[in-house]
PASEBA-1860 file (N, C-alpha, C; in nm, 3 decimals):
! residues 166
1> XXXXXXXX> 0.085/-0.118/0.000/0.000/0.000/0.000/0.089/0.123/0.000 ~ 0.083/0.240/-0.077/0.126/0.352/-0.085/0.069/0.459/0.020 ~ 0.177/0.549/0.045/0.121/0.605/0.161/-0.011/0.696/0.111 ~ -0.063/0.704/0.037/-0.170/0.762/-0.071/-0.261/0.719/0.002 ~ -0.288/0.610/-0.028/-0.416/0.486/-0.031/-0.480/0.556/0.122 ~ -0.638/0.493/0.117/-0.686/0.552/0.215/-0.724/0.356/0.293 ~ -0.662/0.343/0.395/-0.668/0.206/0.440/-0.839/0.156/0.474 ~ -0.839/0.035/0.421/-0.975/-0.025/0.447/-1.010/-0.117/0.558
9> XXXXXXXX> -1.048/0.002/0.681/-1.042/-0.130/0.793/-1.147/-0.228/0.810 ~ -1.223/-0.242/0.689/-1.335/-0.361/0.727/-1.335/-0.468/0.770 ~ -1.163/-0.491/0.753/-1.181/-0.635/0.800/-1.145/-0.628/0.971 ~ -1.169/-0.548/1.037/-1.122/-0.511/1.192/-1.295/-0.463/1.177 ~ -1.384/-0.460/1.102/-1.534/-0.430/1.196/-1.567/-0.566/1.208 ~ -1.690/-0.561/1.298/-1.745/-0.655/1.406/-1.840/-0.817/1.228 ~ -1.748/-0.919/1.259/-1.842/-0.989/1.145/-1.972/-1.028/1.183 ~ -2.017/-1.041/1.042/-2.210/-1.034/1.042/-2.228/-1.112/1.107
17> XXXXXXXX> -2.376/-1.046/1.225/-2.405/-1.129/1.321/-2.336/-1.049/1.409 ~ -2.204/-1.081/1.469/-2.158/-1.048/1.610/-2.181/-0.894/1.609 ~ -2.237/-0.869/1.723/-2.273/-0.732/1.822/-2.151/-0.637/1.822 ~ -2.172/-0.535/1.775/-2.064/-0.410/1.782/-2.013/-0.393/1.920 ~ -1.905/-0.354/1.978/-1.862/-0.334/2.100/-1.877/-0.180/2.159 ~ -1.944/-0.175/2.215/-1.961/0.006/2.258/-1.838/0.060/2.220 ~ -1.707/0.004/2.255/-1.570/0.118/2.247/-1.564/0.169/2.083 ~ -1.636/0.070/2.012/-1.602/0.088/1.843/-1.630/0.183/1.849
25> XXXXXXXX> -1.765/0.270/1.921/-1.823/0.404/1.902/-1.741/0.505/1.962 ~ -1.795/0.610/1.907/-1.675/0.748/1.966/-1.780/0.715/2.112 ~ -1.731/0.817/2.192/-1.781/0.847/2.344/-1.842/0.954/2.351 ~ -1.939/0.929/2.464/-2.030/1.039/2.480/-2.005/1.202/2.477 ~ -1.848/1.207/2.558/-1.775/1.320/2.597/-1.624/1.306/2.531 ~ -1.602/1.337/2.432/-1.471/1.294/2.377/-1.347/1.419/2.408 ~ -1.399/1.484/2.490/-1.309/1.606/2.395/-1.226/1.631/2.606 ~ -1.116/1.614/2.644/-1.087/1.599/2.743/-0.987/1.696/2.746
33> XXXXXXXX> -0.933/1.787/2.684/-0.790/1.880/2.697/-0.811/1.989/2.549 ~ -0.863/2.105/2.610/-0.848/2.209/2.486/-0.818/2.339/2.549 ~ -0.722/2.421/2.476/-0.693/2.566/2.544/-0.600/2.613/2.411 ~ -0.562/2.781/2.426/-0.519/2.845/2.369/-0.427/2.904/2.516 ~ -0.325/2.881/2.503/-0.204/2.924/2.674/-0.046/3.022/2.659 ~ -0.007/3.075/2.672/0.095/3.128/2.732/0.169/3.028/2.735 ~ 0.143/2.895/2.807/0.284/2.856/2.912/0.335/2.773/2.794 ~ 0.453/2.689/2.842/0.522/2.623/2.722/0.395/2.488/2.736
41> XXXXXXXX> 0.363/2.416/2.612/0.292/2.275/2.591/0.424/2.180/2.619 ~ 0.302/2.119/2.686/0.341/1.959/2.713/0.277/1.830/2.651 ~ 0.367/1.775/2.570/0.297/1.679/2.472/0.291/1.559/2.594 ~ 0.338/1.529/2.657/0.321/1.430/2.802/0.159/1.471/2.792 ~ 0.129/1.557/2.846/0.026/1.647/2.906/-0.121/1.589/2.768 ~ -0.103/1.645/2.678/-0.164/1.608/2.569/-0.205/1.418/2.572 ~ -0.106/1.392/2.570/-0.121/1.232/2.538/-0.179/1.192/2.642 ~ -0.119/1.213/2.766/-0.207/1.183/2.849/-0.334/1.166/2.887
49> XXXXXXXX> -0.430/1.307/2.861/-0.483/1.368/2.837/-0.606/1.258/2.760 ~ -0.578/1.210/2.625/-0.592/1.127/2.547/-0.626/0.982/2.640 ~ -0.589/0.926/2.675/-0.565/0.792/2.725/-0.720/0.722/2.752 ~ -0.728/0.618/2.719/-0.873/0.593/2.668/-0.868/0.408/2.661 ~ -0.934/0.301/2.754/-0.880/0.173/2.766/-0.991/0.140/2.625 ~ -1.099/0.180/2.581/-1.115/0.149/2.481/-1.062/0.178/2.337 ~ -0.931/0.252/2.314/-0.894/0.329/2.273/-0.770/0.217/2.154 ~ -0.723/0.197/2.046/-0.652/0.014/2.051/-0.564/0.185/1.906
57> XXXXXXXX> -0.636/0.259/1.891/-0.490/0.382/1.805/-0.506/0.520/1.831 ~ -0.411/0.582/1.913/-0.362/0.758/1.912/-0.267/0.790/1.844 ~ -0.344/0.918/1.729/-0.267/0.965/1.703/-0.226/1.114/1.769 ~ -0.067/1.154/1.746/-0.027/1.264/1.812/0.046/1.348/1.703 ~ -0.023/1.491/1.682/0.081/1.571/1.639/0.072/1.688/1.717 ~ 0.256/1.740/1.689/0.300/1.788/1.770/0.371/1.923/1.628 ~ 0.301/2.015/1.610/0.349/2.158/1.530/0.479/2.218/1.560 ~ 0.568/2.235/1.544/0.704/2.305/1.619/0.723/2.422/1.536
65> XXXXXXXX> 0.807/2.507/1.592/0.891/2.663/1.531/0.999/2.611/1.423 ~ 0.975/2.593/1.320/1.066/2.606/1.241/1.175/2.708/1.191 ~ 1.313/2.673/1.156/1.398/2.780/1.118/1.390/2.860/1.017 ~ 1.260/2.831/0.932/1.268/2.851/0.798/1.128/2.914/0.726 ~ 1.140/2.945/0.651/0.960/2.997/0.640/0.995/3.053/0.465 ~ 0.935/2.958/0.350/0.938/3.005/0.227/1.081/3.076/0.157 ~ 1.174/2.988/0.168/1.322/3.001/0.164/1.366/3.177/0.260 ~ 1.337/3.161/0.333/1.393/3.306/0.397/1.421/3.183/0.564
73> XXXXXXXX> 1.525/3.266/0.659/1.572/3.253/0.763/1.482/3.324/0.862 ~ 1.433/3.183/0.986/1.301/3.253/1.055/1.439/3.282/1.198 ~ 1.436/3.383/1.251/1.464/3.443/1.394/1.407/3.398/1.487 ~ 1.313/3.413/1.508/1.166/3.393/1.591/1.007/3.444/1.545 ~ 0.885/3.402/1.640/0.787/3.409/1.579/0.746/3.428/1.684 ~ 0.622/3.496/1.681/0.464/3.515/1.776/0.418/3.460/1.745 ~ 0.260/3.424/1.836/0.158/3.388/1.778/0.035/3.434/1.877 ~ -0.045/3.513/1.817/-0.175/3.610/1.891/-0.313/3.567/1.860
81> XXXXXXXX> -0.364/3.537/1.935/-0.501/3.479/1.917/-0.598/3.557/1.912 ~ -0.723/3.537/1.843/-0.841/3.662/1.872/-0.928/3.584/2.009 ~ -0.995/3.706/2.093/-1.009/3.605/2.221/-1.157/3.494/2.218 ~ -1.177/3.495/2.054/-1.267/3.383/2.064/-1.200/3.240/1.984 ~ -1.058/3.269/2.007/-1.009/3.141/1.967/-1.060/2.974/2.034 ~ -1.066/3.027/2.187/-1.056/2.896/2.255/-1.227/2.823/2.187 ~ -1.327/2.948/2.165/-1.447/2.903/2.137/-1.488/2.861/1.985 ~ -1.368/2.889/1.939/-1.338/2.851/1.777/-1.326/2.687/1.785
89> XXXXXXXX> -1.209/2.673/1.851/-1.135/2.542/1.879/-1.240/2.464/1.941 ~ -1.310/2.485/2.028/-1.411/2.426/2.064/-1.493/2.363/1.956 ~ -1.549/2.446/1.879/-1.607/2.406/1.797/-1.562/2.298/1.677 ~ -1.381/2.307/1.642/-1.336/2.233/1.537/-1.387/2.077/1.625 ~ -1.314/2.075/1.744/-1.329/1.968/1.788/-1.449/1.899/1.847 ~ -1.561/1.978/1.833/-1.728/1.897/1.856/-1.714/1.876/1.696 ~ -1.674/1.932/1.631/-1.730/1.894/1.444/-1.616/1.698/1.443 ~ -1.486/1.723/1.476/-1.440/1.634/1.438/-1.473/1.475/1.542
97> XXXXXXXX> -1.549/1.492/1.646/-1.626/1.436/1.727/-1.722/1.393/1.668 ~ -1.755/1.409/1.581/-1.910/1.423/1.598/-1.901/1.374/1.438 ~ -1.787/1.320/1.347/-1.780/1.276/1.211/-1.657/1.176/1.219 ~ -1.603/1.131/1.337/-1.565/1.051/1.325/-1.590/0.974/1.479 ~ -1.530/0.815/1.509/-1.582/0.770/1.642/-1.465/0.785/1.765 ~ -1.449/0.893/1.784/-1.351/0.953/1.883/-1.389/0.934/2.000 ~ -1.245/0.835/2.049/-1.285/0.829/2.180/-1.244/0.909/2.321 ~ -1.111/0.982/2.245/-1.069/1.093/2.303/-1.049/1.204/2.263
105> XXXXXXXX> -1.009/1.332/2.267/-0.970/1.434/2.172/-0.892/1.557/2.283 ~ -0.798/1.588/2.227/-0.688/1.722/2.296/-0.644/1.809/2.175 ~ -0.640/1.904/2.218/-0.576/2.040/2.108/-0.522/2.126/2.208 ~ -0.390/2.207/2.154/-0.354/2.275/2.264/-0.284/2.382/2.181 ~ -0.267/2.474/2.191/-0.211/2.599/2.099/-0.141/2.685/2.135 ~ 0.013/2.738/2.148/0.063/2.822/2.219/0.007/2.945/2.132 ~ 0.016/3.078/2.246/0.030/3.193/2.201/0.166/3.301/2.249 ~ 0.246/3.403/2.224/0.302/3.462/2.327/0.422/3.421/2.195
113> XXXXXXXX> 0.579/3.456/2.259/0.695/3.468/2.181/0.742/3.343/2.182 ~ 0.767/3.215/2.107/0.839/3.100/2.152/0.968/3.119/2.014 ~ 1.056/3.028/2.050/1.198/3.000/1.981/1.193/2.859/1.915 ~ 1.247/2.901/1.815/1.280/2.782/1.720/1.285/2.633/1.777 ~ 1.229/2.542/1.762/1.212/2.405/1.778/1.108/2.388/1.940 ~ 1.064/2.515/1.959/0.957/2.514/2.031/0.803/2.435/1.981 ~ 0.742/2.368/2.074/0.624/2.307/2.030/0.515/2.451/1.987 ~ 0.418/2.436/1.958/0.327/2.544/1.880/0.241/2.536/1.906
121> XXXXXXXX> 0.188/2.382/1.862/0.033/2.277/1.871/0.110/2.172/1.915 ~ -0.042/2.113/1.976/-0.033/1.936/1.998/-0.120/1.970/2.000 ~ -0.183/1.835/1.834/-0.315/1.753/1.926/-0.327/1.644/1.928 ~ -0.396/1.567/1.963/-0.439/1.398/1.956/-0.541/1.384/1.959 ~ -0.559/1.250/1.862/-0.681/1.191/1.911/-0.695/1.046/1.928 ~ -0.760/0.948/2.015/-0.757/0.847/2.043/-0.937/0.800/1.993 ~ -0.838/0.666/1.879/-1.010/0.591/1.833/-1.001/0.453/1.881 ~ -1.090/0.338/1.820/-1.091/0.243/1.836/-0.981/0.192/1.778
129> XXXXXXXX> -0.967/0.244/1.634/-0.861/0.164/1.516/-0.739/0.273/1.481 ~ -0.626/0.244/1.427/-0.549/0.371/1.426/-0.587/0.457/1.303 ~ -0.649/0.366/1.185/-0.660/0.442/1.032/-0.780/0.594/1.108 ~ -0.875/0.544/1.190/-0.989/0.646/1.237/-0.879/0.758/1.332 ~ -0.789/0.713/1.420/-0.745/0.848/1.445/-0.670/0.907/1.413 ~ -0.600/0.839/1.265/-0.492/0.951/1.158/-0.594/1.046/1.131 ~ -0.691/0.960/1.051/-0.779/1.022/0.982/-0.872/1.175/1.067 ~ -0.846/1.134/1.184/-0.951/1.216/1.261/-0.832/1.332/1.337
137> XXXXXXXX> -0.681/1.307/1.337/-0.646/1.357/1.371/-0.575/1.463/1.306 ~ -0.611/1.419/1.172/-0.496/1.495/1.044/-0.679/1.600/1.029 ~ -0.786/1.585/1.030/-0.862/1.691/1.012/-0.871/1.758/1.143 ~ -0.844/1.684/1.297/-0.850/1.841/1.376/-0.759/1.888/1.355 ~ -0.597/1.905/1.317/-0.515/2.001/1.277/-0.552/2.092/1.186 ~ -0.585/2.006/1.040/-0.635/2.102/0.966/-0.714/2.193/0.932 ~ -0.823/2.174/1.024/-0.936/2.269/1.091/-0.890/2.348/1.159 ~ -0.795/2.308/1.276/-0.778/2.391/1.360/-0.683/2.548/1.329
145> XXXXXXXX> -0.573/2.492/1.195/-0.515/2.572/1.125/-0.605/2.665/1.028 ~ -0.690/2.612/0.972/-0.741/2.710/0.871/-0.906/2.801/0.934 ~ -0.963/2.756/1.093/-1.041/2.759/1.128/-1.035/2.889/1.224 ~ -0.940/2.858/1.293/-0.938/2.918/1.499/-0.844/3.048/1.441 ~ -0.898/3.145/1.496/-0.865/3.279/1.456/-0.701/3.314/1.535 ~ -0.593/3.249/1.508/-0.461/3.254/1.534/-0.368/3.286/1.461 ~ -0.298/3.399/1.462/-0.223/3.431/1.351/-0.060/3.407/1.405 ~ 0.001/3.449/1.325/0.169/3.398/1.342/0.204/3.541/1.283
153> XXXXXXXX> 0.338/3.577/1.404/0.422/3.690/1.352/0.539/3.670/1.343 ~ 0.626/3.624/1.230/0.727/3.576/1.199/0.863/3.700/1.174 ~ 0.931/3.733/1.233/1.049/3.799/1.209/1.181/3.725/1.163 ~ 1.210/3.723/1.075/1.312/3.704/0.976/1.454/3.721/1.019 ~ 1.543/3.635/0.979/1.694/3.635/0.997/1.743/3.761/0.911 ~ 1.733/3.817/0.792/1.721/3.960/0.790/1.626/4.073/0.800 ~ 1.576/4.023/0.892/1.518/4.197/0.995/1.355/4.208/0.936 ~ 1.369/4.117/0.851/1.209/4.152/0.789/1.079/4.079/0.858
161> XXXXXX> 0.994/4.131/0.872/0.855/4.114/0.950/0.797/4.055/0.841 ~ 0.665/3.954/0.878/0.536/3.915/0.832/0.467/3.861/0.925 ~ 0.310/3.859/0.908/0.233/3.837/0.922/0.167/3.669/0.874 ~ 0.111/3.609/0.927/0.065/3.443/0.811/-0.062/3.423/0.933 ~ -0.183/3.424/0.834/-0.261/3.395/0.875/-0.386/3.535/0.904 ~ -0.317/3.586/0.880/-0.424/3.737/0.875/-0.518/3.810/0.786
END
């Protein structure tokens, strides 16, 4: 299989006849760790966070400060939230709850000045199968990036400012 392919877990659902197992389903309350913070993230904290005995795949990503930004040299970066971010984020993660069977869910978002190879984001999510929480975990990022009103202020290794996300 190419990393393309979208994996077919049918043969891991319940065969005809035998009774579905409650854990197959997402959970009533999936969503256990969400904020927009100041302090440095803890992907411990995140995963943890996650931990779920019906839970058999988590996935975790973890966003970092890169040195680099569209062939130019990154210095450092901000990142400023509008203050209805946390209620933005809220919302990515009841949508991605609520379209896939999540049995856990965390998002976490720095704001404030961090340094290169600093974490940014973490999120996770914990399903029954692992293909459901790539799948579920690669759309709360991507929601959460193109969704939650957070912008990035990137200052440049020569002196130059931008803006991404505004």
């Amino acid at each position: 299989m190419s990393g393309m392919e979208t994996y077919d877990q049918s043969a891991e659902s319940p065969a005809a006849g035998q009774e579905e197992h409650p854990g197959e389903r997402g959970a009533a309350d999936p969503i256990r760790l969400l904020g927009v913070r100041a302090d440095p993230l803890s992907v411990d904290e995140v995963y943890r966070a996650v931990g779920d005995d019906a839970a058999g795949g988590t996935a975790l990503f973890v966003g970092t400060v890169r040195d680099h930004d569209g062939g130019s040299g990154v210095a450092r970066l901000g990142y400023t939230a509008h203050p209805t971010a946390e209620a933005e984020l809220r919302r990515v993660a009841e949508k991605v709850a609520a379209d896939f069977p999540v049995r856990a869910l965390a998002a976490v978002h720095r704001v404030g000045e961090l340094a290169i190879g600093d974490p940014a984001v973490v999120v996770a999510v914990a399903c029954a199968h692992r293909a459901e929480a790539f799948d579920a975990c690669r759309r709360l990022i991507d929601d959460l990036k193109a969704e939650v009103p957070i912008w990035k202020h990137q200052t440049y290794t020569d002196g130059a400012q931008d803006w991404v996300g505004v």
